[in-house]
N, C-alpha and C positions, 0 to 999 in steps of 0.2 A: 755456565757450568760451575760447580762446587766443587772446589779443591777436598781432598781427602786431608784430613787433620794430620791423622795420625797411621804411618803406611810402616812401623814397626812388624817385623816379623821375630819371635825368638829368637837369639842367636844361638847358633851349636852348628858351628862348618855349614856357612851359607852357600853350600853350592848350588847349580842350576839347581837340581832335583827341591832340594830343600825353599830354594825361592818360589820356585814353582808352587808346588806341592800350599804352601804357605798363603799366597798372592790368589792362588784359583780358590783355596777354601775359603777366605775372604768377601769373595766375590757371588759365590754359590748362598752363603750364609746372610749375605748380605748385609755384612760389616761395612760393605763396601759399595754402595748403591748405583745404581743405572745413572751415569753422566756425571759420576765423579771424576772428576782430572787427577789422573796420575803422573806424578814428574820422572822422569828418567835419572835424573841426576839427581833429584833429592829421595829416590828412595835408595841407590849407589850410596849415597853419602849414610844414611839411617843403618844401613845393614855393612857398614865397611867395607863394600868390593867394590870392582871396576865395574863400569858399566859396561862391559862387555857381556858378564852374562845379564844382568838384567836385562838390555836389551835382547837376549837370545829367549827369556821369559816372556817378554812381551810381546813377538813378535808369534810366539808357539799361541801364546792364548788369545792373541788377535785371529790366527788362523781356525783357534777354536770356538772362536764365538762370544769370549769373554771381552777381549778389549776391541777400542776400535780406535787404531792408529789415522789424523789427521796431520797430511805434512803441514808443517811451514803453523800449524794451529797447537797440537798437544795431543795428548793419549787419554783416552777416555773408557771408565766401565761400560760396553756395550748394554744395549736393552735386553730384557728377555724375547727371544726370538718363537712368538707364539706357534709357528711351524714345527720347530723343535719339541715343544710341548708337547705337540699334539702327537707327533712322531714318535716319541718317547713314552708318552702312554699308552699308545696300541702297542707297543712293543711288549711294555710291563705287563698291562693288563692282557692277552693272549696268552703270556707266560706264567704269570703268576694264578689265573685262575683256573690253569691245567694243573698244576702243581698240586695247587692246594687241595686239589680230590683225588690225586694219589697221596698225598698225607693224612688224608683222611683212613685208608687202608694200613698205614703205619703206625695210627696214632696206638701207645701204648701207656701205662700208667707215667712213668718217665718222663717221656713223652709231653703229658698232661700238666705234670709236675714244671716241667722246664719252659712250657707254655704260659702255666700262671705266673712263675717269678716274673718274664718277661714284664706281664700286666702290671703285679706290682713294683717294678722298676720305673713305668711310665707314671703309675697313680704318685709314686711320689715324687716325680718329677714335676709332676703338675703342682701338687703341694708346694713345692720349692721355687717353684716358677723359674723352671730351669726348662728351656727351650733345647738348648742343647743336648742335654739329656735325655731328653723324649726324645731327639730327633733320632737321637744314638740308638734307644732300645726300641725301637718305631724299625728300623733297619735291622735291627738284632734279630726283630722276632719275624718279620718276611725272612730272611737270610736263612732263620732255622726250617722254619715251613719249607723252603724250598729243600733246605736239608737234606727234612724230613721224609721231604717226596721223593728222595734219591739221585737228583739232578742238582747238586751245589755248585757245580759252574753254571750254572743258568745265571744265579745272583754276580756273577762277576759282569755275564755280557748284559745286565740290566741295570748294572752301573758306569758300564761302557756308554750308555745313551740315556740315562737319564739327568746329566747336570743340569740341564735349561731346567727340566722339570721339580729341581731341586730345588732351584730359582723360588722358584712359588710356593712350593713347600713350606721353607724355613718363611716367608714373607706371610701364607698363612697361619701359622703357628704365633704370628702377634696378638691374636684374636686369643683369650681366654676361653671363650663357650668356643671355635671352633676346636681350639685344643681342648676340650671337654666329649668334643662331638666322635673326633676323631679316635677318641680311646672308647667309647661306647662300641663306634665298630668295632673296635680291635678287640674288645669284650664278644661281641657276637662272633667273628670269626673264630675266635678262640673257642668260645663254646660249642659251634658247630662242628669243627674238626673234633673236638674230644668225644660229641658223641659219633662220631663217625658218618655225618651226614653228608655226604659229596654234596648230592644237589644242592642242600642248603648252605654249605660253606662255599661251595663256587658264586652264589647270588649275594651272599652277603660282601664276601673280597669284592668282585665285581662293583656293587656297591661303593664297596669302600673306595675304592681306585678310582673309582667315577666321579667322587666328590671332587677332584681337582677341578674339574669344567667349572663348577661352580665361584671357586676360590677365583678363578681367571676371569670368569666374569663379573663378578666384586668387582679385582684388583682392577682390570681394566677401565671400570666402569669409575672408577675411584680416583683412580692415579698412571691415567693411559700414559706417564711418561716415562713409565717404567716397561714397557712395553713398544713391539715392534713385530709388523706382519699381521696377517690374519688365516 
């Protein structure tokens, strides 16, 4: 296993929440990759506290699927857990491509207007070769659609279950042309919802959504040790 370099989190009142919050995005982003070893004591020491709550972090996101606690061995970034995936995208995709054709009944000039920033926030993230930042306005602009369609807490409970999905996300996004591919969709959705086309906006989302299968099959095919489950 590969020790973690560097397991610095900002400092600004480290508590549970802030460790947490810090350690899981980490891990989702994949700053922090599948079967790295995390120490208990040297990341106590890194952030200034007792190991009391770190260990109360670690133990939260062992139960959530991010770490996997080894006695008597060490603490390790769990795999991506391909079940969770898959779960998390029937989830998404059921929700997200009902949405998106009642936004299509919403869609107003505004609307249209607040749609293309989105675009151009990703086009020049790409430029930038800023991952982050697509990932950021990639979520901004589902987040509004769902908005859009009237049902904004839907995007909360579709961030309740999609981290593992996440997992691969930010891991596809290494790819240049698939981060090319994937604002193309987002160009098509966009387009279709402005002209008001349900059926055609719900086949292009759908589409879009669906590309993750393929990314998983890549990764796996690629770097099965990031990976776990079928």
């Amino acid at each position: 296993m590969t020790p973690a370099k560097d397991m610095s989190i900002p400092r600004a009142a480290p508590a549970v929440r802030e460790i947490y919050a810090g350690l899981r995005q980490r891990i989702i982003t994949g700053s922090l990759m599948p079967g790295v070893g995390i120490s208990e004591v040297q990341f106590s020491e890194q952030l200034g506290v007792s190991r009391t709550p770190v260990r109360e972090v670690f133990r939260r996101l062992a139960d959530e699927g991010f770490l996997r606690i080894v006695p008597q061995v060490g603490t390790f970034v769990a795999p991506i857990e391909l079940r969770a995936v898959y779960d998390s995208q029937f989830v998404r995709e059921t929700m997200e491509c009902r949405t998106v054709t009642l936004a299509c009944s919403k869609i107003d000039v505004r609307a249209a207007d607040e749609l293309q920033d989105f675009l151009t926030l990703q086009k020049r993230a790409i430029r930038d070769n800023d991952l982050a930042r697509f990932f950021d306005a990639d979520d901004r602009m589902h987040t509004y659609l769902i908005g859009l369609a009237g049902y904004p807490a839907i995007w909360e409970l579709i961030q309740g279950v999609k981290a593992q999905l996440d997992r691969v996300r930010y891991l596809s996004l290494e790819s240049g042309d698939w981060l090319h591919r994937i604002f193309e969709q987002h160009e098509l959705i966009v387009a279709r919802v402005i002209e008001a086309d349900a059926e055609k906006a719900e086949a292009a989302m759908r589409e879009h959504l669906q590309a993750v299968f393929l990314t998983v099959e890549r990764l796996a095919q690629n770097r099965p040790e990031l990976f776990e489950g079928n």
